[in-house]
N, C-alpha and C positions, 0 to 999 in steps of 0.2 A: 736584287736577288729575291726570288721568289722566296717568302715565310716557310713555305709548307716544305719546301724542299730543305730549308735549314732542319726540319722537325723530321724529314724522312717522311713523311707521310702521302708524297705525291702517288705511291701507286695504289695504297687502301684508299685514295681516295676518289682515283680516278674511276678505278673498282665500284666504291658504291657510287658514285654520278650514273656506271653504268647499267646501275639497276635495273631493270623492268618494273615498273610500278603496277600493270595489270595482269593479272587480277588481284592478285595477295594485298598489297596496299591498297589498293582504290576498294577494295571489298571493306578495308579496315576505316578506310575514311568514309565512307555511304553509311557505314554501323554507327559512329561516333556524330555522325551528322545528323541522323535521323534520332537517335538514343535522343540528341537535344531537343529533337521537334517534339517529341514524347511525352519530355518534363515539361513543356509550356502549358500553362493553365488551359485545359478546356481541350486539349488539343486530342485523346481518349475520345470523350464525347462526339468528336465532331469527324473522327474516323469509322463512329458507327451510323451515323446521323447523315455523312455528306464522303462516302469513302473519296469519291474522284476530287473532292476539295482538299481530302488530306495529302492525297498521292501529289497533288499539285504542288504542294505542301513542301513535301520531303521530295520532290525533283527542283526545285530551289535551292534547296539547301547542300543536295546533292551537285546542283551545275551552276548555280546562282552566277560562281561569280565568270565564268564562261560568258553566260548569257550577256551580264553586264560590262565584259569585256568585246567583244564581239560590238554589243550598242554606241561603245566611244569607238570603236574603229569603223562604223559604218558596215561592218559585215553583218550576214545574216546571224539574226540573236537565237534562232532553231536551230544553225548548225550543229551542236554538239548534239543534239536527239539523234544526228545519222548514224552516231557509234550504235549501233545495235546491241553487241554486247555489254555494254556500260550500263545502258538502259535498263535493260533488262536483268542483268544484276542488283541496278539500285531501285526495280519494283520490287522484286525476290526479298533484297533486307527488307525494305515497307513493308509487304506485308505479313513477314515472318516476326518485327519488331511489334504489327498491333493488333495483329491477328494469327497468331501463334495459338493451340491450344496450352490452356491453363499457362499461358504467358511463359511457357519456357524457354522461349530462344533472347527473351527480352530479359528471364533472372542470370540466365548463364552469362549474356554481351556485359551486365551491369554488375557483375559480380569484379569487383574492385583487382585485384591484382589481374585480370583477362584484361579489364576495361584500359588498365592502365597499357596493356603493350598496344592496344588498338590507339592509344593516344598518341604514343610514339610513331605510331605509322602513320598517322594522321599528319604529324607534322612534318614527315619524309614530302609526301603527298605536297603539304605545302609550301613549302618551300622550291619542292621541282617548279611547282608552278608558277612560282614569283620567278625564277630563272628564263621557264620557256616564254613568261609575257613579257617581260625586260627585252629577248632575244629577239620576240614577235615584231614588237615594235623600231627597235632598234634596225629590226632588217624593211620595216615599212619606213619611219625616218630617221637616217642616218644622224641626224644633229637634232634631234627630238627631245633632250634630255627629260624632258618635263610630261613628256607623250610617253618615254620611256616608263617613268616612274609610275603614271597613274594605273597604268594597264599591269604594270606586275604588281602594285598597292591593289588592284581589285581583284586580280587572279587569287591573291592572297587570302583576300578577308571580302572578296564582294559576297558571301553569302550575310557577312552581319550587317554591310552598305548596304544592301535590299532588304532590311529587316522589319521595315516600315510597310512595305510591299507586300512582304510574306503574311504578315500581319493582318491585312484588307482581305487576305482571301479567308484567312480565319473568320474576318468579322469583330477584326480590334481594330481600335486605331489611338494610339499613343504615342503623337510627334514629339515627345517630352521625354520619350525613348531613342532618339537618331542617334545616329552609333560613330556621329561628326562631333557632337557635344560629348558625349559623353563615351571615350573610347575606352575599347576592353584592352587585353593587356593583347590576345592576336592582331588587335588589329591592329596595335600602336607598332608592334614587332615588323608584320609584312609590311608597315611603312617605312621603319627604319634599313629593314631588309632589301626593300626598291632601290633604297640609294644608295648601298652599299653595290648591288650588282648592277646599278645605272653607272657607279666610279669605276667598275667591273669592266664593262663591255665597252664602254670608253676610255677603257685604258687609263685612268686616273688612279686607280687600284692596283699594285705590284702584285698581285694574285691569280692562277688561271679558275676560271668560271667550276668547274669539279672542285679544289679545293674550298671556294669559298661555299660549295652548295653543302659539302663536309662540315664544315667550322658552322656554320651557320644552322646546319639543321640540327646539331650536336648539342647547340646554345639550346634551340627553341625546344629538343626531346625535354633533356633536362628543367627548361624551366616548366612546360606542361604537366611533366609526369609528378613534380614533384607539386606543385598548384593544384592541380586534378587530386596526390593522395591525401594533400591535408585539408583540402578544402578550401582553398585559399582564394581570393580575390582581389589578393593585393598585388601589383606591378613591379615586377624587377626593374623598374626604371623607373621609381617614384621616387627613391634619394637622388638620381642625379637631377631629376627634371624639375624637384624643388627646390634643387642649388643654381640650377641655371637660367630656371622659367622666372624667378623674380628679378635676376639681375639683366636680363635680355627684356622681357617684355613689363616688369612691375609689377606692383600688388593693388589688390582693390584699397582704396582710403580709406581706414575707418572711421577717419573727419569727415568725407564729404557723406559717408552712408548716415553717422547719426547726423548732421545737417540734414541732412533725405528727410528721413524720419520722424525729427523736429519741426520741419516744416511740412511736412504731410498730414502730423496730429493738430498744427496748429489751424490746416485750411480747415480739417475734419475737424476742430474743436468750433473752430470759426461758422460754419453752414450750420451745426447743430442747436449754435445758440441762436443765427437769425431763423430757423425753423419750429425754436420752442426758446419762449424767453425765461432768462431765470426765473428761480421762486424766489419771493420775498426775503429779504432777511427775518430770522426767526427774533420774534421779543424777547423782551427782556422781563426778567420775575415781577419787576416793577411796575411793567407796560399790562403785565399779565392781573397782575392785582386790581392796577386801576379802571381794568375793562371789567373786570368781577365788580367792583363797587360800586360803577355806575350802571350796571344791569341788574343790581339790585336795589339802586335807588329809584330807575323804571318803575319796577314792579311795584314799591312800597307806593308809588303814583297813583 
C-alpha cells in the first residue's frame, strides 16, 4: 500500500509534483546561486576587472550541474544554453546581483527572512531535478541503476562537483577543496535522494515518483531553511553516519598514527644528527677548575 495514501496526501501531492518551476522558482534558484558566487573571496573584484569571467562564473553555478550531466551521458554539454529564457533570466539576476546601483537588489535578495523563502524554492528546484535525472537516465538505461544514481547525484549538487572548475576561471586553485572529500550537507542529501528515487523508478520503493518528490523536498525545505537561519554547518546526518560509518567502514588507529609519528621523528631525529654531530658533553666544576690551574701555571712559565 502506498504510505502517502495512508496519510491522504496523494492529491496535495500530486498538485505540487505538478508545479511549474519557470519562472518563479528557477528566478529563486539563479538568486540563491549567484548570491553564493558573491560571497567567495575575490569574486567583487573580478566582476569589475573581468565582467565575462564573472558572468561565466555565475552560468555555472546557475547550469553546472546540466552541463555536467549532459557530459556523463555523451550529449551536447551547451544544450541547456538553447533555453533562451533561462538564460537570459539568469544574466538579468547577474547583473542586477553585482551591478545594481548602490547594491540594492543584492541588500533586499540578502536580507534574511526574503533570503530564507528563496532557499526553500531553491530546494523545490532541486529536488525536481534529482527526479527528471533519475527519469532521464532510467529511460536512456533501463537496468542502469548505478548510471541512474550518478546523473540525478549531479543534477543535484553538480554545481558543488564543478567547484574546482568554477574556481580556474576565477584564478584559484584549491584541490584541498573537492567537494568528493569533503561533502557539504547538499550534496550528501542529493546523493542520498538518487537512491531513494533510483528504489523509486525501479519499483523497489512502494511510493509513486510525486509523493516522494513531496516528502523529500519537505525534508530538504526544512533542513536548508533552518541551517541557512541559524547559520549552521552542521549535517542532519552526522549522528547517524557516526554510528554507522565506524561500525561499516572503521576508525583511523590511533596506535598505528602514533607509530607513524614515532617513527617519522625518529628517521627526522636520525638525518639531523648524521648531518650535525652532537656537542660535547659539558664538564664538570672539577674538569673546569683543573683547566683554570693549569692555564695559570702556563702563564706563571
Amino acid at each position: 500500500m502506498d504510505l502517502s495514501g495512508a496519510l491522504q496526501l496523494g492529491e496535495l501531492a500530486a498538485a505540487f509534483a505538478a508545479l511549474p518551476i519557470f519562472p518563479l522558482f528557477d528566478t529563486a534558484y539563479f538568486i540563491i546561486s549567484i548570491l553564493y558566487l558573491k560571497y567567495e573571496p575575490g569574486a567583487v573584484e573580478m566582476s569589475r576587472k573581468s565582467p565575462f569571467a564573472s558572468w561565466l562564473c555565475a552560468m555555472l553555478h546557475c547550469f553546472g550541474s546540466y552541463i555536467l550531466a549532459d557530459l556523463l551521458l555523451a550529449e551536447p554539454p551547451i544544450g541547456c544554453f538553447s533555453n533562451n529564457a533561462s538564460v537570459i533570466l539568469a544574466t538579468a539576476v547577474w547583473y542586477l546581483i553585482f551591478f545594481c546601483p548602490m547594491n540594492l537588489f543584492y541588500k533586499c535578495v540578502s536580507f534574511l527572512p526574503l533570503k530564507l523563502v528563496f532557499v526553500a524554492m531553491k530546494e523545490v528546484v532541486r529536488v525536481r531535478k534529482i527526479a527528471a535525472g533519475v527519469h532521464h537516465a532510467h529511460h536512456l538505461y533501463h537496468h542502469g541503476w548505478f548510471v541512474m544514481m550518478a546523473i540525478g547525484w549531479v543534477k543535484g549538487s553538480g554545481v558543488a562537483l564543478m567547484s574546482n572548475f568554477e574556481q580556474l576561471l576565477r584564478g584559484i586553485w584549491k584541490p584541498e577543496t573537492n567537494e568528493i572529500l569533503h561533502m557539504s550537507f547538499p550534496t550528501k542529501a542529493s546523493l542520498y535522494g538518487t537512491i531513494l528515487f533510483t528504489l523509486q523508478q525501479t519499483h523497489w520503493l512502494p511510493i509513486s515518483e510525486a509523493n516522494l518528490i513531496f516528502f523529500f523536498t519537505m525534508f530538504m525545505i526544512v533542513c536548508k531553511v533552518f541551517m541557512t537561519a541559524t547559520h549552521s554547518h552542521a549535517s542532519p546526518f552526522a549522528p547517524v553516519e557516526n554510528f554507522i560509518c565506524p561500525v561499516l567502514f572503521g576508525t583511523v588507529s590511533s596506535g598505528h598514527s602514533s607509530h607513524h609519528h614515532h617513527h617519522h621523528d625518529h628517521q627526522h631525529g636520525a638525518s639531523h644528527e648524521g648531518s650535525h654531530p652532537p656537542p660535547p658533553p659539558a664538564k664538570s666544576k672539577e674538569e673546569l677548575n683543573e683547566g683554570t690551574r693549569k692555564r695559570k701555571a702556563k702563564k706563571a712559565e
